[in-house]
Predicted model as a PDB file, atoms N, CA, C, CB and O in Angstrom, pLDDT in the B-factor column:
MODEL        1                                                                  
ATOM      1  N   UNK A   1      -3.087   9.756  -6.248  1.00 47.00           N  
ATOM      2  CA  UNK A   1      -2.970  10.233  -7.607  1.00 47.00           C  
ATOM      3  C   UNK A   1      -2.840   9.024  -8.537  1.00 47.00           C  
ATOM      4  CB  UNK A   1      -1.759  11.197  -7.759  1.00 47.00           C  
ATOM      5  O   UNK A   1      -2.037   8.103  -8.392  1.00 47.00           O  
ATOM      6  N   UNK A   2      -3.807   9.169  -9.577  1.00 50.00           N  
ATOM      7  CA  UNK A   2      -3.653   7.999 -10.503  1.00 50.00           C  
ATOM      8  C   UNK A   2      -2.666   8.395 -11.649  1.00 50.00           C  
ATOM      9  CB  UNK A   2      -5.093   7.550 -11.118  1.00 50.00           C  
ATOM     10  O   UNK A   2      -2.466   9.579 -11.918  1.00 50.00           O  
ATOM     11  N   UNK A   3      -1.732   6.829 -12.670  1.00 49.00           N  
ATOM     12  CA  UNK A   3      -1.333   7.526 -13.140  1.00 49.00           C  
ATOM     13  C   UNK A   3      -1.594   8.059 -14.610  1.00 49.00           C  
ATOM     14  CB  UNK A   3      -0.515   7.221 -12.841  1.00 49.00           C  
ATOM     15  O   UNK A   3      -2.689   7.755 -15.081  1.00 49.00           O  
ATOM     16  N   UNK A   4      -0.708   8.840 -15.430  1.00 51.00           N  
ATOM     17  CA  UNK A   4      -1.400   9.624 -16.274  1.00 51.00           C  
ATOM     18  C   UNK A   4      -1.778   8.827 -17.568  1.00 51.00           C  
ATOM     19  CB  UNK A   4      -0.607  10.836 -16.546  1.00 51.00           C  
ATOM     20  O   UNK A   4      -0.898   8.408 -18.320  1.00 51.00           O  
ATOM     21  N   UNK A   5      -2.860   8.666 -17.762  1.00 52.00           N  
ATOM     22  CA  UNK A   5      -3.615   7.256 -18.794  1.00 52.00           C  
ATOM     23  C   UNK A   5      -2.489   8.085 -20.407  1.00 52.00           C  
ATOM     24  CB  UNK A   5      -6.477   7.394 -19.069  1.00 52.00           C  
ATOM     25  O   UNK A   5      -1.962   7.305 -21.200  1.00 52.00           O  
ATOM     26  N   UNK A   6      -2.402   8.914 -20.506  1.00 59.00           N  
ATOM     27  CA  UNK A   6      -1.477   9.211 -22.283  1.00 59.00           C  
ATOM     28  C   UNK A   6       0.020   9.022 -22.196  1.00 59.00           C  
ATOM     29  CB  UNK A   6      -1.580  11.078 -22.979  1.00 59.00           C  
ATOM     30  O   UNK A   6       0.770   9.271 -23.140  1.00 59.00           O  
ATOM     31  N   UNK A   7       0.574   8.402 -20.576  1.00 62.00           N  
ATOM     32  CA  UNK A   7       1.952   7.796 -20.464  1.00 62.00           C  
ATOM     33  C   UNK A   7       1.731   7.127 -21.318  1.00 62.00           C  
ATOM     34  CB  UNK A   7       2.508   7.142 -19.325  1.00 62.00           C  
ATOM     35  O   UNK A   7       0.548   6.915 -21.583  1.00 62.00           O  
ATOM     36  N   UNK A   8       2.635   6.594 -22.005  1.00 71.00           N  
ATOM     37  CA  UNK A   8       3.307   5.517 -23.527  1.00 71.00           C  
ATOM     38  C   UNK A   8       4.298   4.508 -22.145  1.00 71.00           C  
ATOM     39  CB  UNK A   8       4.915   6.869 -25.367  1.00 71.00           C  
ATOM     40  O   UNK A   8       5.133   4.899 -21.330  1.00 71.00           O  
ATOM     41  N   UNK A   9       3.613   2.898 -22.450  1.00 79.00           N  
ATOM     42  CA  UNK A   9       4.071   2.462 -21.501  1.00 79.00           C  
ATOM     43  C   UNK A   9       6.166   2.396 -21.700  1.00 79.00           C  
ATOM     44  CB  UNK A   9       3.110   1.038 -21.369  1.00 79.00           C  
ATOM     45  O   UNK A   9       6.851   3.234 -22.287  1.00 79.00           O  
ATOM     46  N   UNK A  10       6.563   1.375 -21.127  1.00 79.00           N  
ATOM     47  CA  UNK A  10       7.966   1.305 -20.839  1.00 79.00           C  
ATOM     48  C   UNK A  10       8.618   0.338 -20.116  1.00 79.00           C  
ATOM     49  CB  UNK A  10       8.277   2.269 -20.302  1.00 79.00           C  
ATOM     50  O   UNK A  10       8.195   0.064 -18.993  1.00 79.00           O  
ATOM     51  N   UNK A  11       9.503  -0.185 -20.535  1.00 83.00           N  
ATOM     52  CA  UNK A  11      10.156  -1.049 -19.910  1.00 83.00           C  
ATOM     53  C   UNK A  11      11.403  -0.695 -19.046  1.00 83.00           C  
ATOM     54  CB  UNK A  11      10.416  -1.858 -20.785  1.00 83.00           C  
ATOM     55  O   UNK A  11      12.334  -0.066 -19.549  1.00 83.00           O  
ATOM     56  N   UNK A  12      11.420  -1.068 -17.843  1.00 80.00           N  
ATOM     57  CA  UNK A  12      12.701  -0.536 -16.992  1.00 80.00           C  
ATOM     58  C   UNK A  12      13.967  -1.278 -17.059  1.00 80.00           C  
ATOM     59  CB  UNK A  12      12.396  -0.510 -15.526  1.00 80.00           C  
ATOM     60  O   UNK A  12      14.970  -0.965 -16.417  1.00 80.00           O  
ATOM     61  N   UNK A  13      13.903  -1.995 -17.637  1.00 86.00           N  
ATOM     62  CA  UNK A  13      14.697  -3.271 -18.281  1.00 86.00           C  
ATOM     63  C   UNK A  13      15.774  -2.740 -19.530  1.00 86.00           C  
ATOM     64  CB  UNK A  13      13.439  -4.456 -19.016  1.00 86.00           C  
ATOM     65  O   UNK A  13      16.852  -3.245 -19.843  1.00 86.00           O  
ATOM     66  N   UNK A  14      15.151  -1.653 -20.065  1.00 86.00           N  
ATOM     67  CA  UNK A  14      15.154  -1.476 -21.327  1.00 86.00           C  
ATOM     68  C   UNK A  14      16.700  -0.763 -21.455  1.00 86.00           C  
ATOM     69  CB  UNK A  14      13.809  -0.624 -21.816  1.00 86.00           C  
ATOM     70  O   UNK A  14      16.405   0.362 -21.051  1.00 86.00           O  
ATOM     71  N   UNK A  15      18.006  -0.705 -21.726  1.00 84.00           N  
ATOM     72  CA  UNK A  15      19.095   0.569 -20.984  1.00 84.00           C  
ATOM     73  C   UNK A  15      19.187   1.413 -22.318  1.00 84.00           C  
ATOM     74  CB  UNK A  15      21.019  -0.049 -20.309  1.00 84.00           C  
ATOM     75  O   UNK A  15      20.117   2.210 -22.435  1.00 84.00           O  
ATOM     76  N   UNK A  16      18.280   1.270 -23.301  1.00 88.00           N  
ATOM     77  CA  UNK A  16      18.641   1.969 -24.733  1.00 88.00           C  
ATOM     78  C   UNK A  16      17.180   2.764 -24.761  1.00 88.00           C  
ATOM     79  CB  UNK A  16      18.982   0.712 -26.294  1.00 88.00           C  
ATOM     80  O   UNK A  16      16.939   3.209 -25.883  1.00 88.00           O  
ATOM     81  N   UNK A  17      16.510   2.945 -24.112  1.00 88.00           N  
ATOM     82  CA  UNK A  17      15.244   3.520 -24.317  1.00 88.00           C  
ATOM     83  C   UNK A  17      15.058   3.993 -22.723  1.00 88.00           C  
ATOM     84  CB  UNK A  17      14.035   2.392 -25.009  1.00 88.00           C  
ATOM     85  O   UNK A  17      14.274   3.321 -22.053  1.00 88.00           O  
ATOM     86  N   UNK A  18      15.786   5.193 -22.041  1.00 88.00           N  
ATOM     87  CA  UNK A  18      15.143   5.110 -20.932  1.00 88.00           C  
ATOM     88  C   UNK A  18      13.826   5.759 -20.736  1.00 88.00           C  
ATOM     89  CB  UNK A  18      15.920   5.490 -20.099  1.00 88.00           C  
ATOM     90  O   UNK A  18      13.256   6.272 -21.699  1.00 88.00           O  
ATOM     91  N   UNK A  19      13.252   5.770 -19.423  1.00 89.00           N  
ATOM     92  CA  UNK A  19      11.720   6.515 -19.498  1.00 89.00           C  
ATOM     93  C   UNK A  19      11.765   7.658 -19.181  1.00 89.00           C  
ATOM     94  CB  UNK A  19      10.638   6.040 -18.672  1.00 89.00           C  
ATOM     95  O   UNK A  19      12.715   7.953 -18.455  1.00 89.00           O  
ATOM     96  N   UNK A  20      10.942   8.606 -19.510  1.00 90.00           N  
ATOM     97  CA  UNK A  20      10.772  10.198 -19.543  1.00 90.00           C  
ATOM     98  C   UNK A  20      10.597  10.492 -18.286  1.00 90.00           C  
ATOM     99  CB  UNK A  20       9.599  10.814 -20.375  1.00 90.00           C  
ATOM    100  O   UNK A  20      10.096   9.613 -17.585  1.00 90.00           O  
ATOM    101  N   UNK A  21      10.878  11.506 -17.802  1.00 92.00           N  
ATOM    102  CA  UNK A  21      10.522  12.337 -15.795  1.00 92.00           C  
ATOM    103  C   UNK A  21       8.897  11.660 -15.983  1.00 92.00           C  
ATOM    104  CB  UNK A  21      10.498  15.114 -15.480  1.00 92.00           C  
ATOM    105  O   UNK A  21       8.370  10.892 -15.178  1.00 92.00           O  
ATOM    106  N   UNK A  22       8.302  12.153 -17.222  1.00 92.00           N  
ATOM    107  CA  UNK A  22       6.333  11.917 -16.771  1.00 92.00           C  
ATOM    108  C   UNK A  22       6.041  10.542 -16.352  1.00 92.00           C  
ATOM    109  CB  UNK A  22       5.068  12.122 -18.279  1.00 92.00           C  
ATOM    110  O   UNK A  22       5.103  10.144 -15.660  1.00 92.00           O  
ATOM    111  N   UNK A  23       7.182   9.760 -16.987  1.00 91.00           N  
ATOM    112  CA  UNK A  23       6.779   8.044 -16.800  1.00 91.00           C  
ATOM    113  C   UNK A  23       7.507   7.492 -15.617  1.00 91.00           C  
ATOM    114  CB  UNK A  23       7.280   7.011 -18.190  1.00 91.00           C  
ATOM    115  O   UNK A  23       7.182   6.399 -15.152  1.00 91.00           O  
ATOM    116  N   UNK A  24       8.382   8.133 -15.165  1.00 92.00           N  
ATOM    117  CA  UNK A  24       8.965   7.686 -13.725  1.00 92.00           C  
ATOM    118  C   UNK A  24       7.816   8.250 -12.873  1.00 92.00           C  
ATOM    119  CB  UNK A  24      10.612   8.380 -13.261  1.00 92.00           C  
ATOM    120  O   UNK A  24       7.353   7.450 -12.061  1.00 92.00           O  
ATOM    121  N   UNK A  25       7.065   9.939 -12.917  1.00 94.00           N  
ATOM    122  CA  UNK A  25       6.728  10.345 -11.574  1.00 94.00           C  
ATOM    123  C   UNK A  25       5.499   9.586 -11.927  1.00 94.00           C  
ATOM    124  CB  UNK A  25       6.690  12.018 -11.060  1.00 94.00           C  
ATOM    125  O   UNK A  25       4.831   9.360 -10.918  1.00 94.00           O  
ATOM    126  N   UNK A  26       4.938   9.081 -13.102  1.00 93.00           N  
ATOM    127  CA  UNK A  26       3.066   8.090 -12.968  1.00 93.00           C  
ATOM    128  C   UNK A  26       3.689   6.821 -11.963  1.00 93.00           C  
ATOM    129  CB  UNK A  26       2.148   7.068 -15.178  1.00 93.00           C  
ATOM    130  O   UNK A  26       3.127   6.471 -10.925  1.00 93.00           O  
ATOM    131  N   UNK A  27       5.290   6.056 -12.625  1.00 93.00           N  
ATOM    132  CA  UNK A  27       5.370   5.075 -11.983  1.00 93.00           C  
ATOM    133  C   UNK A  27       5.512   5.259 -10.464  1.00 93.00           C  
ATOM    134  CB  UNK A  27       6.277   4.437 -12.531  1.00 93.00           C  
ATOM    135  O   UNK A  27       5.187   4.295  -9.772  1.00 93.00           O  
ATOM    136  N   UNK A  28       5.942   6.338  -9.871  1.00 95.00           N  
ATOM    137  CA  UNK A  28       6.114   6.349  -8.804  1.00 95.00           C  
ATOM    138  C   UNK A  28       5.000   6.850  -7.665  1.00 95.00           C  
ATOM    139  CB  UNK A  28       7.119   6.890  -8.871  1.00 95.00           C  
ATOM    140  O   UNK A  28       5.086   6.722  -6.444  1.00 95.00           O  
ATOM    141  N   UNK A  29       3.716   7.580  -8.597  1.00 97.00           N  
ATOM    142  CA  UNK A  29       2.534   8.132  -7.944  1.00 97.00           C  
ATOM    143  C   UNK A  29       2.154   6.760  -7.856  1.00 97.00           C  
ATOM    144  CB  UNK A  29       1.518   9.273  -8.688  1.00 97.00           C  
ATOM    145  O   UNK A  29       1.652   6.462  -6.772  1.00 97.00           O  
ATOM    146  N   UNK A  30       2.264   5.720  -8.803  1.00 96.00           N  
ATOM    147  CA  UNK A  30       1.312   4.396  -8.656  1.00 96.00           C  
ATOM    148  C   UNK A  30       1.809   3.314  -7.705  1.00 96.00           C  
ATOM    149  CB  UNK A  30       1.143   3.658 -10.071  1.00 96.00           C  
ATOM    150  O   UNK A  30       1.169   2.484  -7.060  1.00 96.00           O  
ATOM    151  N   UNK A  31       3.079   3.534  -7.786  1.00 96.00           N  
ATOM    152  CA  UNK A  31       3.635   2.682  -6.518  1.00 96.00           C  
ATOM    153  C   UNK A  31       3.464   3.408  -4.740  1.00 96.00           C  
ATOM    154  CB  UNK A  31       5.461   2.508  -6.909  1.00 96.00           C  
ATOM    155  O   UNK A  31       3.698   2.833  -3.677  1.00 96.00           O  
ATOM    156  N   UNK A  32       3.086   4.521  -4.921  1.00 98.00           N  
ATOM    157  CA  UNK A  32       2.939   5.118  -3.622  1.00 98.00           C  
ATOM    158  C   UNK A  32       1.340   4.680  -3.455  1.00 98.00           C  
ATOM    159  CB  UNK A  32       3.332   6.890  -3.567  1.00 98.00           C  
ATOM    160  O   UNK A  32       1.097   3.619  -2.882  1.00 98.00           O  
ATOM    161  N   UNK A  33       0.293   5.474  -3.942  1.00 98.00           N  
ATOM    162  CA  UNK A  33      -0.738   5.019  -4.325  1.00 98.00           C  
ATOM    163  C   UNK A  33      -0.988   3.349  -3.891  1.00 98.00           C  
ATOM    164  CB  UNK A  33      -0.702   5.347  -5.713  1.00 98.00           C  
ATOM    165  O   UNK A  33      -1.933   3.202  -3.116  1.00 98.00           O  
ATOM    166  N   UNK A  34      -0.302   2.150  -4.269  1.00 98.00           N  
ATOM    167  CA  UNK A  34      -0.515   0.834  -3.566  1.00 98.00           C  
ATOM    168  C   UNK A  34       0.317   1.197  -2.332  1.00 98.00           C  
ATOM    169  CB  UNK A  34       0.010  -0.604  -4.428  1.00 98.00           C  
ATOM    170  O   UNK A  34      -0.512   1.697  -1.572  1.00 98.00           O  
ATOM    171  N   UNK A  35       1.470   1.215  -1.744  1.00 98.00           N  
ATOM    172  CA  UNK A  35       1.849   1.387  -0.261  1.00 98.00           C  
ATOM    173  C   UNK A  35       0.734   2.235   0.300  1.00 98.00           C  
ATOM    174  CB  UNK A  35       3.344   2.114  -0.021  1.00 98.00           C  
ATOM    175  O   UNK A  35       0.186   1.734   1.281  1.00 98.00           O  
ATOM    176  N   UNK A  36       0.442   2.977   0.048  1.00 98.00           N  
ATOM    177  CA  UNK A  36      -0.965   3.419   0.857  1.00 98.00           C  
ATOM    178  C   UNK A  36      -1.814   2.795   1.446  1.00 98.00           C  
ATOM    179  CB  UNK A  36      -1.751   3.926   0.268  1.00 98.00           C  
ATOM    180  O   UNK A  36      -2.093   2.783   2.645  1.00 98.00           O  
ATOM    181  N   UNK A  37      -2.503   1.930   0.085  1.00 98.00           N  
ATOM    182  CA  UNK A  37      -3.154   1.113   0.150  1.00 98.00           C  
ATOM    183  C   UNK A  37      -3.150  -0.146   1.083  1.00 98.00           C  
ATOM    184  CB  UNK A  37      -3.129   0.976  -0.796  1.00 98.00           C  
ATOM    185  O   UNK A  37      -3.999  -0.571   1.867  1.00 98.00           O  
ATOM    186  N   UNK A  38      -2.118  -0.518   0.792  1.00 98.00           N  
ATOM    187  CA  UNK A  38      -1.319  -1.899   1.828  1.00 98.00           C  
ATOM    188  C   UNK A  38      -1.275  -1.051   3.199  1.00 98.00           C  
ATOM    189  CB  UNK A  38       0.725  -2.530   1.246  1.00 98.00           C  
ATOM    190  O   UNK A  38      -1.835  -1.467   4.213  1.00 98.00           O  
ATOM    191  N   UNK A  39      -0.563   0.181   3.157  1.00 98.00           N  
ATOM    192  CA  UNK A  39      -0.384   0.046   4.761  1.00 98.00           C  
ATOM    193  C   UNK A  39      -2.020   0.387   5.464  1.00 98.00           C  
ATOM    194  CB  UNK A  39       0.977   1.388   5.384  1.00 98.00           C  
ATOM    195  O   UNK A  39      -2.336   0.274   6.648  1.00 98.00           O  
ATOM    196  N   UNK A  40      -2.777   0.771   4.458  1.00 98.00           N  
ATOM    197  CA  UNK A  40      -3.988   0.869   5.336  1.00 98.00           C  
ATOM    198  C   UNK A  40      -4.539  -0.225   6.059  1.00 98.00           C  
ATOM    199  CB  UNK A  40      -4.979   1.287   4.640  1.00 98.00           C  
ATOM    200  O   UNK A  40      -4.702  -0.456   7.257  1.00 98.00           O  
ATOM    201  N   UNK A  41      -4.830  -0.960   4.786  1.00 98.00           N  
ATOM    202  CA  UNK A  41      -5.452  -2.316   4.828  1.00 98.00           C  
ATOM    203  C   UNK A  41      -4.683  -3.428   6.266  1.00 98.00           C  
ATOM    204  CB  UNK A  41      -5.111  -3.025   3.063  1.00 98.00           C  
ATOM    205  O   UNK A  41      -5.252  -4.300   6.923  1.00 98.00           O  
ATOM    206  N   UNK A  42      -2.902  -2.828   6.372  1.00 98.00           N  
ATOM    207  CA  UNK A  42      -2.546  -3.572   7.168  1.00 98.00           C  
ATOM    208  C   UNK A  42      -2.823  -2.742   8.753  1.00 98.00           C  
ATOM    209  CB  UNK A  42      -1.122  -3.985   6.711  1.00 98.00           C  
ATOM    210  O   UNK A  42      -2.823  -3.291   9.855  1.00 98.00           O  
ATOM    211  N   UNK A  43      -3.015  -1.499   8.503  1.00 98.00           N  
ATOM    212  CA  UNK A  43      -3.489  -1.191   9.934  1.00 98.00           C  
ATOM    213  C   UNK A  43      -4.907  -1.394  10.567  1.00 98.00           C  
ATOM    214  CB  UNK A  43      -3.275   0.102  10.094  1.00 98.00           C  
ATOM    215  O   UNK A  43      -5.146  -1.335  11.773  1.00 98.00           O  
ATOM    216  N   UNK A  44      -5.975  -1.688   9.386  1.00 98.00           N  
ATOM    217  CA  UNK A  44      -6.895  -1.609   9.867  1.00 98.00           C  
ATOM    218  C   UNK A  44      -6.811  -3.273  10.351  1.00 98.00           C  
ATOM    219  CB  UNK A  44      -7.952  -0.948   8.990  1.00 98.00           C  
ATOM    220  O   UNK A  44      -7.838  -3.694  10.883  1.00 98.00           O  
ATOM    221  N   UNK A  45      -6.141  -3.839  10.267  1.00 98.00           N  
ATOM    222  CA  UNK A  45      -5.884  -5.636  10.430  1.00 98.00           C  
ATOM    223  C   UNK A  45      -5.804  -5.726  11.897  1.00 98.00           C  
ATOM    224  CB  UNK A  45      -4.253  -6.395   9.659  1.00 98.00           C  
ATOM    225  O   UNK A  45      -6.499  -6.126  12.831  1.00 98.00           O  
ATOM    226  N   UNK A  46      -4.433  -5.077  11.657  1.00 98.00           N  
ATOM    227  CA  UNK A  46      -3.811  -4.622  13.095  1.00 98.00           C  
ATOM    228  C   UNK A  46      -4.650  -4.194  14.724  1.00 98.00           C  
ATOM    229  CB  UNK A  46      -3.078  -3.300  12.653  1.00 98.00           C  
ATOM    230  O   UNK A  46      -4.464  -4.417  15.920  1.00 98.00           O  
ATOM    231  N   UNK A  47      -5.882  -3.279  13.640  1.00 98.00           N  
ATOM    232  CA  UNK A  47      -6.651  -2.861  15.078  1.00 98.00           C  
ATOM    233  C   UNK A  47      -7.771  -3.608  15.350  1.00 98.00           C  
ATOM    234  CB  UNK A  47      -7.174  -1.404  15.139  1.00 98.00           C  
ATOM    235  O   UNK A  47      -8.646  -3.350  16.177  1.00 98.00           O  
ATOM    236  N   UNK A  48      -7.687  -4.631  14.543  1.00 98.00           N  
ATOM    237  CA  UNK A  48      -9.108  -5.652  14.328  1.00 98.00           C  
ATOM    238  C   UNK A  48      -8.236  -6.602  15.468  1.00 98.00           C  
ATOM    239  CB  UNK A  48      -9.590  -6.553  12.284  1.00 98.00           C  
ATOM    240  O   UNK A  48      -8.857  -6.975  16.463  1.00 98.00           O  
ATOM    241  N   UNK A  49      -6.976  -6.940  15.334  1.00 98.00           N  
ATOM    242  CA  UNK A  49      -6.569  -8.218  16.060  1.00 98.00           C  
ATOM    243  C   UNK A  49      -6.478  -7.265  17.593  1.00 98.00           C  
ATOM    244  CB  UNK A  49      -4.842  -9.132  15.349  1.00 98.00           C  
ATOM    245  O   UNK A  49      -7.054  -7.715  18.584  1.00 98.00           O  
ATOM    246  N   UNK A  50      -5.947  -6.344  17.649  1.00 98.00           N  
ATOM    247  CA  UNK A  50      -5.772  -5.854  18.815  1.00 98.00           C  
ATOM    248  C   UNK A  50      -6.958  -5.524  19.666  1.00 98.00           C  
ATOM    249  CB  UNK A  50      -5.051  -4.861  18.645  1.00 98.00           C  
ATOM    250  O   UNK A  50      -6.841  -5.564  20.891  1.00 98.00           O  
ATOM    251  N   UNK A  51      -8.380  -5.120  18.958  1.00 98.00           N  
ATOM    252  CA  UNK A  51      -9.619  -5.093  19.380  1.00 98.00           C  
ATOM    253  C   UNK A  51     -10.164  -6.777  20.046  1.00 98.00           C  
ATOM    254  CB  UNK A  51     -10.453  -4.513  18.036  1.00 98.00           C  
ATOM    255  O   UNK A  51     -10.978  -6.860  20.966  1.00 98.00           O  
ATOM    256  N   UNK A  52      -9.535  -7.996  19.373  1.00 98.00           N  
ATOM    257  CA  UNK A  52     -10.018  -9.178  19.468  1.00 98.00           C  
ATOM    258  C   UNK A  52      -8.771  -9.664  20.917  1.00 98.00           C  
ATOM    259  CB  UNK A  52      -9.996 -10.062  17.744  1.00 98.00           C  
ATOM    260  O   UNK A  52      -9.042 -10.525  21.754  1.00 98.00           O  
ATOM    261  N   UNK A  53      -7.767  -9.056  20.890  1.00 98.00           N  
ATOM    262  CA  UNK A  53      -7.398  -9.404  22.064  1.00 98.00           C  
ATOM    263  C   UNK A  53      -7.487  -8.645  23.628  1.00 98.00           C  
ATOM    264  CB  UNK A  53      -6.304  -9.615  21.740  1.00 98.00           C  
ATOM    265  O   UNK A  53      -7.285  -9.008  24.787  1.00 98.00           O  
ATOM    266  N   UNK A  54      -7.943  -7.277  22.885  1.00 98.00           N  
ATOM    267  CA  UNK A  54      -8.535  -6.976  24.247  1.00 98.00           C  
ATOM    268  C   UNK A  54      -9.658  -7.025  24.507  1.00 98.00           C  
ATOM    269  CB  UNK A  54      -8.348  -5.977  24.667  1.00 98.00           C  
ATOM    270  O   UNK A  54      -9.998  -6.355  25.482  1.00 98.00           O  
ATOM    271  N   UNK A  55     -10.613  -7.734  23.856  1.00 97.00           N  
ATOM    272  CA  UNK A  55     -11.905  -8.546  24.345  1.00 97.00           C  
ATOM    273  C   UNK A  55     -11.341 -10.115  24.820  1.00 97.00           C  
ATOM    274  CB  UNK A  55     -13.167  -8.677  22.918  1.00 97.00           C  
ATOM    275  O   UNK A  55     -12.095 -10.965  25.296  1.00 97.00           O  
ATOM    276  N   UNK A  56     -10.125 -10.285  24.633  1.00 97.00           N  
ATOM    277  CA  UNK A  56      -9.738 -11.728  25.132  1.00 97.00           C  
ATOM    278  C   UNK A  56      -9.378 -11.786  26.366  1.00 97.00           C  
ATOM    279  CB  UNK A  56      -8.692 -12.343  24.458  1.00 97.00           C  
ATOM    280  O   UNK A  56      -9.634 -12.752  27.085  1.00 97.00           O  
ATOM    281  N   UNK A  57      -8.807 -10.856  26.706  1.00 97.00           N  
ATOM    282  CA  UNK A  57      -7.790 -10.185  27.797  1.00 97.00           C  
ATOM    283  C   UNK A  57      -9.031  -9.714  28.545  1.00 97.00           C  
ATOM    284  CB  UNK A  57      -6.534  -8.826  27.247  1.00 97.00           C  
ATOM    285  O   UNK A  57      -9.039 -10.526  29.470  1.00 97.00           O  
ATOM    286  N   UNK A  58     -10.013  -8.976  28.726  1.00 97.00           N  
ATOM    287  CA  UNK A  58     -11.185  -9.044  29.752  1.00 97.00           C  
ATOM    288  C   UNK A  58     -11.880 -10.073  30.277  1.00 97.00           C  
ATOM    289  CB  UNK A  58     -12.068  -8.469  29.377  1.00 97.00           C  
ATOM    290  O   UNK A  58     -12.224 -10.394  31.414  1.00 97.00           O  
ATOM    291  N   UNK A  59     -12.060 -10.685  28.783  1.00 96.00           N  
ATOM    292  CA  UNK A  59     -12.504 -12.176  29.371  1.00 96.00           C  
ATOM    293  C   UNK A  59     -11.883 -12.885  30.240  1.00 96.00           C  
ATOM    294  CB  UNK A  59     -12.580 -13.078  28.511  1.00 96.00           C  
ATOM    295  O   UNK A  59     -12.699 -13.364  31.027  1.00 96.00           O  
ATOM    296  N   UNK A  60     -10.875 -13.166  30.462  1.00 95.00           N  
ATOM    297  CA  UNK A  60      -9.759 -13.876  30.776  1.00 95.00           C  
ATOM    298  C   UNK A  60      -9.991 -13.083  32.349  1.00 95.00           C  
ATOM    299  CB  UNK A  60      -8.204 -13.643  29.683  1.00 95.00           C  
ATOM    300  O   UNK A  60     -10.447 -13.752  33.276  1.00 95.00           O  
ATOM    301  N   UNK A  61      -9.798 -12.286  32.458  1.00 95.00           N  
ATOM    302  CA  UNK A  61     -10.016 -10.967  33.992  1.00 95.00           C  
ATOM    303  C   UNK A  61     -10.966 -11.637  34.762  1.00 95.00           C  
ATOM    304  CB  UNK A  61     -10.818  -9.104  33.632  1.00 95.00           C  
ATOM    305  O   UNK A  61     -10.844 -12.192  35.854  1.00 95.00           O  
ATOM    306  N   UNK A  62     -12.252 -11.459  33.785  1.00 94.00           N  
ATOM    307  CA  UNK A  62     -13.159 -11.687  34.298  1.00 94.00           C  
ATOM    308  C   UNK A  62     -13.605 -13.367  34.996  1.00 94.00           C  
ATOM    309  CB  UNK A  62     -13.841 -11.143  33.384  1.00 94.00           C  
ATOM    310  O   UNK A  62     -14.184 -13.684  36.036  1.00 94.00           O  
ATOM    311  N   UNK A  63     -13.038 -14.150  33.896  1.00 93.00           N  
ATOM    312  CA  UNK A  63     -12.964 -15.606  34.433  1.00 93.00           C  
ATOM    313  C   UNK A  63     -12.146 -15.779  35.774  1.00 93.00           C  
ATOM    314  CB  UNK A  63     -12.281 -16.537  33.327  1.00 93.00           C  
ATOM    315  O   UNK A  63     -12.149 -16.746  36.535  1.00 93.00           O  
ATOM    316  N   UNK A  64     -11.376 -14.476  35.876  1.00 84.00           N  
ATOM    317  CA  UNK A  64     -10.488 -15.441  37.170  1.00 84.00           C  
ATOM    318  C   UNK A  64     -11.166 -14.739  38.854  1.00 84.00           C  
ATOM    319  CB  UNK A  64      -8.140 -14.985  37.012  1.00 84.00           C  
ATOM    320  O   UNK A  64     -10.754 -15.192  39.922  1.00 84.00           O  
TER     321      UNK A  64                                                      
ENDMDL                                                                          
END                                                                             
């Protein structure tokens, strides 16, 4: 979920202006939205190295 482009941005910094429920749940669809992202990117890493070591690990079989 992207978040909602007519949020009025905000500072979290701010303790005299806090942000509205709509501007916490965009900030928080957009921060989920990147962890997604990251953990994909880090699993598909994950099965790239693990694919490269069990082509290492046959090799290795096979040499001996």
């Amino acid at each position: 979920m992207h978040p909602n482009p007519k949020t009025e941005p905000f500072d979290l910094n701010d303790i005299e202006n806090e942000p509205s429920d709509e501007q916490l749940q965009s900030l928080m669809d957009a921060v989920a939205a990147q962890a997604r992202q990251r953990a994909e990117v880090a699993m598909e890493a994950f099965y790239e190295r693990l694919r490269v070591e069990m082509i290492e690990a046959r090799n290795r079989q096979a040499a001996a």
